[in-house]
C-alpha positions in Angstrom: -21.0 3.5 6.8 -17.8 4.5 5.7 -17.1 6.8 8.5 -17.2 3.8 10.8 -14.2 1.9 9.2 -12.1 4.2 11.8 -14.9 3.7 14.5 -14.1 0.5 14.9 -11.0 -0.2 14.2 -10.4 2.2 16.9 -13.0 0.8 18.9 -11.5 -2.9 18.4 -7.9 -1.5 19.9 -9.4 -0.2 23.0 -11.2 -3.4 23.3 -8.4 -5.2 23.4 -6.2 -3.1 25.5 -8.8 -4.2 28.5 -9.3 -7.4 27.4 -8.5 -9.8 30.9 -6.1 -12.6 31.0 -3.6 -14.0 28.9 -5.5 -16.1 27.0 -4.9 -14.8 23.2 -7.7 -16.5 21.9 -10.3 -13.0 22.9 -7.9 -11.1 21.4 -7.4 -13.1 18.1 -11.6 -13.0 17.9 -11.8 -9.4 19.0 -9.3 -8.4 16.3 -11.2 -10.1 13.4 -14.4 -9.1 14.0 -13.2 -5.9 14.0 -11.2 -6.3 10.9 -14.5 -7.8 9.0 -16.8 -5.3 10.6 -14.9 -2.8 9.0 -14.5 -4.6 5.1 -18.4 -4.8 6.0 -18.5 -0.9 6.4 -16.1 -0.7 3.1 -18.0 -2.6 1.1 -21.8 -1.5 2.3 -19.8 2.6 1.7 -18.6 1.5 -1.8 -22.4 0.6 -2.6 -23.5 3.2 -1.2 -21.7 5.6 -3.0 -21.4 3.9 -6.2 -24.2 6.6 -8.0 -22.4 9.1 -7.1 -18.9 7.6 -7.4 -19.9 7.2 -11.2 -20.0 10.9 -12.0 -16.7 11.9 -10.2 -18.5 13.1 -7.3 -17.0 13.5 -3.8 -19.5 12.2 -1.4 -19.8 13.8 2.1 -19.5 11.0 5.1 -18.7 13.9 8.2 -18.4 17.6 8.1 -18.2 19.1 11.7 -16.2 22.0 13.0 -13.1 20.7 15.0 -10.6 23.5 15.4 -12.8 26.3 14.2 -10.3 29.3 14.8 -8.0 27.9 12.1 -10.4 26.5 9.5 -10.0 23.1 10.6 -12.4 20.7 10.5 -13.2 17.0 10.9 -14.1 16.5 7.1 -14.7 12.7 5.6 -15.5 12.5 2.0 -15.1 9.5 -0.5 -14.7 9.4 -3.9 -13.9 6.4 -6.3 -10.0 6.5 -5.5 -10.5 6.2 -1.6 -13.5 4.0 -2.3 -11.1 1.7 -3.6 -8.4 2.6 -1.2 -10.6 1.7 1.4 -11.7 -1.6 0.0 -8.1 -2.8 -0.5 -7.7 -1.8 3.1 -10.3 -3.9 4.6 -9.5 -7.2 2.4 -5.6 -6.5 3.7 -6.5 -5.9 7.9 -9.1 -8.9 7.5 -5.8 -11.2 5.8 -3.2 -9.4 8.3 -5.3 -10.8 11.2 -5.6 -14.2 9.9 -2.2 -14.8 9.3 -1.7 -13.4 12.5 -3.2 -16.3 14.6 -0.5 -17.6 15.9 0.7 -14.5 17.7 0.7 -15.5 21.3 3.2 -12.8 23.0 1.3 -10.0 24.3 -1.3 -10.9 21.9 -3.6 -8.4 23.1 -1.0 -5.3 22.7 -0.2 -6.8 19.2 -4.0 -6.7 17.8 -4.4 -3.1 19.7 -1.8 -1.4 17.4 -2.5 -3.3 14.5 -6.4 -2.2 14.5 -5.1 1.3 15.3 -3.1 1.3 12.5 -5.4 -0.1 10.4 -7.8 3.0 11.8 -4.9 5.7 10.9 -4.9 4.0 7.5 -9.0 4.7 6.8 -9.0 8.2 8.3 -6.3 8.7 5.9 -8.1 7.8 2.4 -11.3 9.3 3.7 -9.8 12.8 5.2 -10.6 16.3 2.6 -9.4 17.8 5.1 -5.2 18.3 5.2 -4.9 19.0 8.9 -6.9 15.8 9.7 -5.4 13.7 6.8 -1.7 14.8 8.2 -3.0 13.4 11.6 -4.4 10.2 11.0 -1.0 10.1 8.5 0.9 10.1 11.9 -1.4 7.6 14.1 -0.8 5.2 11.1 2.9 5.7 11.3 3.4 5.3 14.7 1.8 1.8 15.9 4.0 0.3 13.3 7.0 1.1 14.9 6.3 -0.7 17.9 5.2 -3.9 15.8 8.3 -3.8 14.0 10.6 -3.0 17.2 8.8 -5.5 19.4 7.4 -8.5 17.8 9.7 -8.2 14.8 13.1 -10.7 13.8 16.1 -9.8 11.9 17.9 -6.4 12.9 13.9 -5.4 14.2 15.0 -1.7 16.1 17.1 -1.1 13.3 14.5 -1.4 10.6 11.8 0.0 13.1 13.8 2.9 13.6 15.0 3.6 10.3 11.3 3.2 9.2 10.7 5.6 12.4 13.1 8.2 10.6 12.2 8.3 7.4 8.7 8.5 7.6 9.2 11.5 10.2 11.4 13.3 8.1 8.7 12.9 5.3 6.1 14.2 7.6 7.8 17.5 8.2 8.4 17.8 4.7 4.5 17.4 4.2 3.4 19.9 6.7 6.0 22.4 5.6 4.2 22.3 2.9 0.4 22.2 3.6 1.1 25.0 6.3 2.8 26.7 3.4 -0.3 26.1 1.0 -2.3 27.2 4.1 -0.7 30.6 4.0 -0.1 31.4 0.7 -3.9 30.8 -0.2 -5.0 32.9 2.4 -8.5 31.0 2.4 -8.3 29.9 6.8 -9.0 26.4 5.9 -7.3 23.2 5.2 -10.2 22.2 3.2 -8.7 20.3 0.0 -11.8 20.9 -1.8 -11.7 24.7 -1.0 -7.4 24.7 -1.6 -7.9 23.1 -4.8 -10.1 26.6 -6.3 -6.8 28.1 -5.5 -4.2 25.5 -7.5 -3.6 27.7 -10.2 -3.8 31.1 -8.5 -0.1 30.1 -6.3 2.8 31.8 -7.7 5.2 29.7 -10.0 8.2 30.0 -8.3 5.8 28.9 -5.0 4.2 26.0 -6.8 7.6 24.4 -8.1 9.6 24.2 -4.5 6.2 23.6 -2.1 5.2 20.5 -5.2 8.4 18.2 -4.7 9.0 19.0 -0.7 4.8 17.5 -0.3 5.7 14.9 -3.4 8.7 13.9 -2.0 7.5 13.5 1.3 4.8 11.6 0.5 6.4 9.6 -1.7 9.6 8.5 0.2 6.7 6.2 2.0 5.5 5.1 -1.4 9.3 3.9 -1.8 10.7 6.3 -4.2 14.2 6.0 -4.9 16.7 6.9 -4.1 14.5 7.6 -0.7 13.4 3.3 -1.0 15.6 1.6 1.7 13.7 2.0 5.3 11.3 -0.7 2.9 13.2 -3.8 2.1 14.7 -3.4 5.4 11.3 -2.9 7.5 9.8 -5.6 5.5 12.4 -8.2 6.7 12.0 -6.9 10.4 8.5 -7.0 10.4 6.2 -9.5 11.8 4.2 -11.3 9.0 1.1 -9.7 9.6 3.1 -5.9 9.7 4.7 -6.8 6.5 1.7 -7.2 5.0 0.3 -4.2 5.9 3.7 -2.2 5.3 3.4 -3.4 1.7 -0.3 -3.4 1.0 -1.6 -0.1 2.6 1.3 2.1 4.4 3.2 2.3 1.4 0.0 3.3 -0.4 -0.3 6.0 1.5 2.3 7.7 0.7 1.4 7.8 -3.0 -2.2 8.8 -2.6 -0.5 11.8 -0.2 1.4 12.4 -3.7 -1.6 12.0 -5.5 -4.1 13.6 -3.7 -1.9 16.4 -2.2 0.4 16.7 -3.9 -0.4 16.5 -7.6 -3.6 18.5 -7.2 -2.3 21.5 -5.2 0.5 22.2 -7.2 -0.2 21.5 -10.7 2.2 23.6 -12.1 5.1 22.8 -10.2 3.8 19.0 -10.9 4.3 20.2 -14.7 8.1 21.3 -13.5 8.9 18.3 -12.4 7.4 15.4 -14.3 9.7 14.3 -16.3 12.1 14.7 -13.1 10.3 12.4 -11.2 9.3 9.8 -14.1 12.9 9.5 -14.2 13.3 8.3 -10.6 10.2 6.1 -11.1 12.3 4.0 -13.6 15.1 3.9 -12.3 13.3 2.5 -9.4 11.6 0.0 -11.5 14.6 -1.1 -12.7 17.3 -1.2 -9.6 14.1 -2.7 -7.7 14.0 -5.3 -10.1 17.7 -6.1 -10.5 18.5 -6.0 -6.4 15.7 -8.8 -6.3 17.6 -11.2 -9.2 21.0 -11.1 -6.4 19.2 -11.5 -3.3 19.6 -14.7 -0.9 17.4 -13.5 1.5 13.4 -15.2 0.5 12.0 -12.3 2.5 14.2 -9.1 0.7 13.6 -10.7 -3.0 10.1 -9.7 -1.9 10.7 -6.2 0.0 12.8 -5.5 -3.3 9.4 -6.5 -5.2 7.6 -4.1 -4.0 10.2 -1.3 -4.5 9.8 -2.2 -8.4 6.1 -2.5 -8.5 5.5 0.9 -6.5 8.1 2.6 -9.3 5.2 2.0 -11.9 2.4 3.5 -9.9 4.7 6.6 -9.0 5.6 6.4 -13.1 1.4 5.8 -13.8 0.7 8.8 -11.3 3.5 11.4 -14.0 2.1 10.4 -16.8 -0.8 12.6 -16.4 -2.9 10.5 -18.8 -6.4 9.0 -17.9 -5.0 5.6 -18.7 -2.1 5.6 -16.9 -3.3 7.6 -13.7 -6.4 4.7 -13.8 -3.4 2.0 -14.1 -1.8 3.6 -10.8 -4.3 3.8 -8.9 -5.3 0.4 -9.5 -1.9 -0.8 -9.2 -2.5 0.5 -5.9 -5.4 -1.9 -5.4 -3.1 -4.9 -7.1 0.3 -4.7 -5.3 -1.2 -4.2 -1.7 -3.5 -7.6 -2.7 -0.6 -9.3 -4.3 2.6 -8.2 -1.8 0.4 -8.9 1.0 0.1 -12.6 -0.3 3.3 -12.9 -0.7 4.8 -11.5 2.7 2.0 -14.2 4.2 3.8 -17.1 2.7 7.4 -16.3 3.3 7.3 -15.0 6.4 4.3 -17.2 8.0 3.9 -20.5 6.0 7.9 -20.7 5.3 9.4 -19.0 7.9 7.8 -19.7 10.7 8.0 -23.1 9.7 11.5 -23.5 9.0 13.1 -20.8 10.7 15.1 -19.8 7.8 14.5 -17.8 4.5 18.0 -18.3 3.1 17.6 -19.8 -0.6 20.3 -22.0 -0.4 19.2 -23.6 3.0 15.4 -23.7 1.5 16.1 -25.5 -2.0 17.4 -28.9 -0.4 13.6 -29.1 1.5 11.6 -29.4 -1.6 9.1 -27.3 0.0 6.4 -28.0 -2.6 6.3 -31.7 -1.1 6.2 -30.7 3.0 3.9 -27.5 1.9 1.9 -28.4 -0.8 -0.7 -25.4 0.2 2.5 -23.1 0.3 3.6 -23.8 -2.9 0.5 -23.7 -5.2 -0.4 -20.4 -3.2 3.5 -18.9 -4.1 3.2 -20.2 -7.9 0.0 -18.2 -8.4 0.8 -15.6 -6.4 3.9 -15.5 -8.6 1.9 -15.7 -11.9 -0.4 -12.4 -10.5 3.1 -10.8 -9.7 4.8 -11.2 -13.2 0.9 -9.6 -14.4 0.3 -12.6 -16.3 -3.5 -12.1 -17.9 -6.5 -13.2 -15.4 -5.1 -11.1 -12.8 -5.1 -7.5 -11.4 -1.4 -6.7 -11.7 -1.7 -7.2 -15.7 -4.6 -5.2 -16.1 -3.0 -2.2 -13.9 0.6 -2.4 -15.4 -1.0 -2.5 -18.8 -2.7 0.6 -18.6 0.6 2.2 -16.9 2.6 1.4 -20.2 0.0 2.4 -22.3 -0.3 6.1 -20.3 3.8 6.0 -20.2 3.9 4.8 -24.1 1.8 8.3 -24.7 4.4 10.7 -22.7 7.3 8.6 -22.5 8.0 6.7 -25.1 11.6 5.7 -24.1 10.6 5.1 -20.2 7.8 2.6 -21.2 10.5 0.6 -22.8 12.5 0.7 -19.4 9.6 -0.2 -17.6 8.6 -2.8 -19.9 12.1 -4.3 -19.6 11.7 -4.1 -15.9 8.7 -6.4 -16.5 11.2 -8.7 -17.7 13.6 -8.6 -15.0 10.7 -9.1 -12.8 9.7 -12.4 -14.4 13.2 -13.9 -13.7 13.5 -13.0 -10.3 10.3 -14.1 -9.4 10.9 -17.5 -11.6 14.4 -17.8 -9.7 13.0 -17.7 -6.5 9.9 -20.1 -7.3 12.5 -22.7 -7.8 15.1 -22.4 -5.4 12.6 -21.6 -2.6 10.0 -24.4 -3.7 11.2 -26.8 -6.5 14.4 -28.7 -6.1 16.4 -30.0 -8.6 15.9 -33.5 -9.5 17.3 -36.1 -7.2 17.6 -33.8 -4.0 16.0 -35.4 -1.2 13.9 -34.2 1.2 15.1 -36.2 4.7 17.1 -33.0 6.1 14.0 -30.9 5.9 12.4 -30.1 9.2 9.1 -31.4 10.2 6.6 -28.8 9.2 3.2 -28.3 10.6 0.1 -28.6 8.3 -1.1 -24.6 6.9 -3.5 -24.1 9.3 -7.9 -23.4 8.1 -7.0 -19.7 9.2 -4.1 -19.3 7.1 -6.3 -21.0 3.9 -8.3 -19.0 4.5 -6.5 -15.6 4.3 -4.7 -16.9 1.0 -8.0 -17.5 -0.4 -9.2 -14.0 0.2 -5.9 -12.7 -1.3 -6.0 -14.9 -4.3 -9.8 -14.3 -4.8 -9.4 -10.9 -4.4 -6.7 -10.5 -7.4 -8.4 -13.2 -10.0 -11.9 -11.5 -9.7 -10.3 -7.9 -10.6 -8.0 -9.4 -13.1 -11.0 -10.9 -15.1 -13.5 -8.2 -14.0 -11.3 -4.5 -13.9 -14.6 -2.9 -14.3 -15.4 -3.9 -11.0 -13.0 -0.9 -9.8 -12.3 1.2 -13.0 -15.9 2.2 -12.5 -15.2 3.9 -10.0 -11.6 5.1 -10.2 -11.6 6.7 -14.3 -14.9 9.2 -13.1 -12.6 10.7 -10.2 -10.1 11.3 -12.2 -12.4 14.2 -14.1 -14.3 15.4 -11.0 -13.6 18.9 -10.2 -10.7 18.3 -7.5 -9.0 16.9 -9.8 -9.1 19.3 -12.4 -6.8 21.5 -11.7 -4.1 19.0 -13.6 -6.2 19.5 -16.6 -6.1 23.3 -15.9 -2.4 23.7 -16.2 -2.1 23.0 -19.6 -0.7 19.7 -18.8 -1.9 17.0 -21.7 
């Protein structure tokens, strides 16, 4: 089943491109069934796999010869990290296309390139092999530069191009080194299962410059600074539904590229530069944090946001413990849930509404009385992004600052106080965006339509989505902790690293 999460996403864009008229109700039906057929697939896979999941083991979907005079092949496997990966994807495209039902301008073009993204996204989590993975890695990149550059709003080819640029200068970092890995193991495959036998036979000196060019371009994606700014900018331009995604599953790409590359190529050059790398995961944590407590802009407090919250999965991901590397990649899970909601109610249920996001043009509405729906959603969606208890973000960050408390003593305490920092941004914005100051009246505010049963209904799966793993972690731990000791990932544990 899993195998067919790309099927038809991919399947649902060519739909749509020969969809007739201009009607954009087809193409809003087209695009969710598609979206829900494949969170069907993801959820039927994740059951499917669950026995083996449970022991660590990487579960073969497709393994067919594709380029068979250079090793390559088209290889899907799953194990609990892209089970989860997957899941999170699935609940995110479903959400993105709800939120997305107002789109009337070349509706059909819109849907097309969001389900081929989406598809990029899937083949990306399920690829073991690094030829394909680097593929569907560049079909995911490109559809969202048209989104952004085309049915995006403030400065939209400037942030669609500086997305463009980044990302593509990351790429050729990545396959400089995978080609490089390629070579050096001298196996003729790009097998990660079969590259992984040879992570600590590389050279040293080989491991430590071919580990931070892959890292690095992988994780300028995830938003590591000082490599972060193509996201609070491409976050503003984007469309609501883009946002969403660019937050909840592109950037998440680029730290499972880290992880999953990266990390378990090169173990020894990961050992080089850990504490290296911790170092710019804090200071992203922090700057991401502080940026967000200046901002005027409702929509780059967010895009700041998610700066901060990806510097604790890249932190989770070096400190090589169980506990923190579970934290991460559940982190992964809870920002893409959490940022997603959040994009969906500035940019859709405020923005779109009032056709402004500046603070000090939003606080004289008293939003929380023409948008009830709005506000409740923000003010929990708030609480899950502080990681109060009961939902996913406290459970993830948690088990980050308990890894980081084990190797870095001194960086948990940073991190922790970028907790803080977090909790008075997000607590500024609550009130300036939603809840007035006593007396300010609400006739200058502009007659907002009602948050339409489509839009509920995407916050609902959001919100849902985040309680039920906040007050059941099991419900994913069981299948992320397992991976972490199955044998492609144990070269980590191989290289002497605690």
């Amino acid at each position: 089943m899993l195998a067919w999460t790309i099927y038809i996403s991919f399947l649902g864009a060519a739909v749509l491109m020969f969809l007739p008229g201009k009607n954009p109700r087809p193409a809003r039906w087209t695009a969710l069934l598609a979206a829900a057929a494949g969170l069907a697939c993801a959820v039927m896979g994740m059951i499917e796999c669950k026995q083996h999941a449970r022991f660590g083991a990487l579960t073969d979907v497709v393994n067919l010869p594709w380029v068979a005079e250079l090793g390559i092949r088209y290889h899907l496997a799953a194990d609990g990290i892209s089970l989860v990966l997957v899941l999170l994807t699935g609940i995110a495209s479903v959400a993105g296309v709800l939120f997305s039902w107002n789109v009337e301008t070349r509706s059909r073009e819109f849907f097309a390139l969001y389900l081929a993204l989406i598809g990029g996204v899937y083949g990306v989590f399920l690829s073991v092999d690094l030829f394909l993975l680097f593929v569907f890695y560049e079909i995911a990149i490109i559809p969202k530069y048209f989104l952004i550059a085309i049915w995006g709003s403030t400065r939209r080819e400037y942030g669609a191009m500086k997305l463009a640029l980044y990302s593509f200068v990351g790429s050729a970092m990545v396959l400089v080194g995978l080609m490089a890995a390629y070579v050096v193991a001298g196996a003729g495959t790009f097998d990660l299962t079969e590259l992984a036998n040879h992570a600590n036979s590389y050279p040293p000196a080989f491991q430590n410059w071919a580990f931070i060019v892959v890292f690095v371009g992988f994780a300028i994606l995830a938003g590591l600074w000082p490599f972060h700014t193509w996201a609070p900018t491409g976050h503003v331009a984007a469309p609501t539904a883009a946002s969403m995604l660019l937050a909840g599953v592109v950037m998440k790409l680029g730290a499972y590229g880290a992880l999953r590359v990266a990390m378990t190529l090169f173990p020894i050059g990961l050992h080089t530069w850990q504490n290296t790398i911790a170092v710019l995961a804090v200071v992203g944590i922090l700057y991401g944090a502080l940026v967000a407590l200046v901002q005027q802009d409702f929509k780059f407090v967010i895009g700041y946001s998610s700066v901060s919250h990806m510097g604790f999965v890249l932190l989770g991901l070096m400190t090589l413990t169980q506990i923190g590397l579970s934290g991460a990649v559940l982190q992964m899970f809870s920002h893409g849930i959490i940022a997603g909601l959040l994009f969906a109610v500035v940019g859709r249920m405020v923005y779109d509404r009032t056709h402004t996001r500046d603070l000090a043009l939003l606080q004289p509405m008293n939003l929380n009385r023409i948008l009830p729906f709005a506000a409740v959603t923000f003010v929990v969606g708030c609480a899950a992004s502080m990681g109060l208890p009961g939902f996913s973000g406290f459970v993830a960050e948690l088990q980050i600052l308990v890894g980081a408390w084990q190797t870095f003593p001194i960086f948990a305490i940073l991190a922790a106080a970028g907790i803080l920092a977090g909790v008075a941004y997000t607590l500024r914005v609550l009130l300036k965006a939603f809840f007035a100051e006593d007396g300010v009246a609400t006739q200058n505010a502009p007659h907002c339509q009602r948050i339409s049963l489509p839009e509920r209904a995407g916050a609902l799966l959001l919100l849902g989505s985040t309680l039920v793993i906040g007050l059941w972690p099991q419900l994913l731990l069981q299948f992320i902790t397992p991976s972490l000791n199955s044998p492609l990932m144990r070269p980590l544990w191989k290289a002497g690293i605690p």
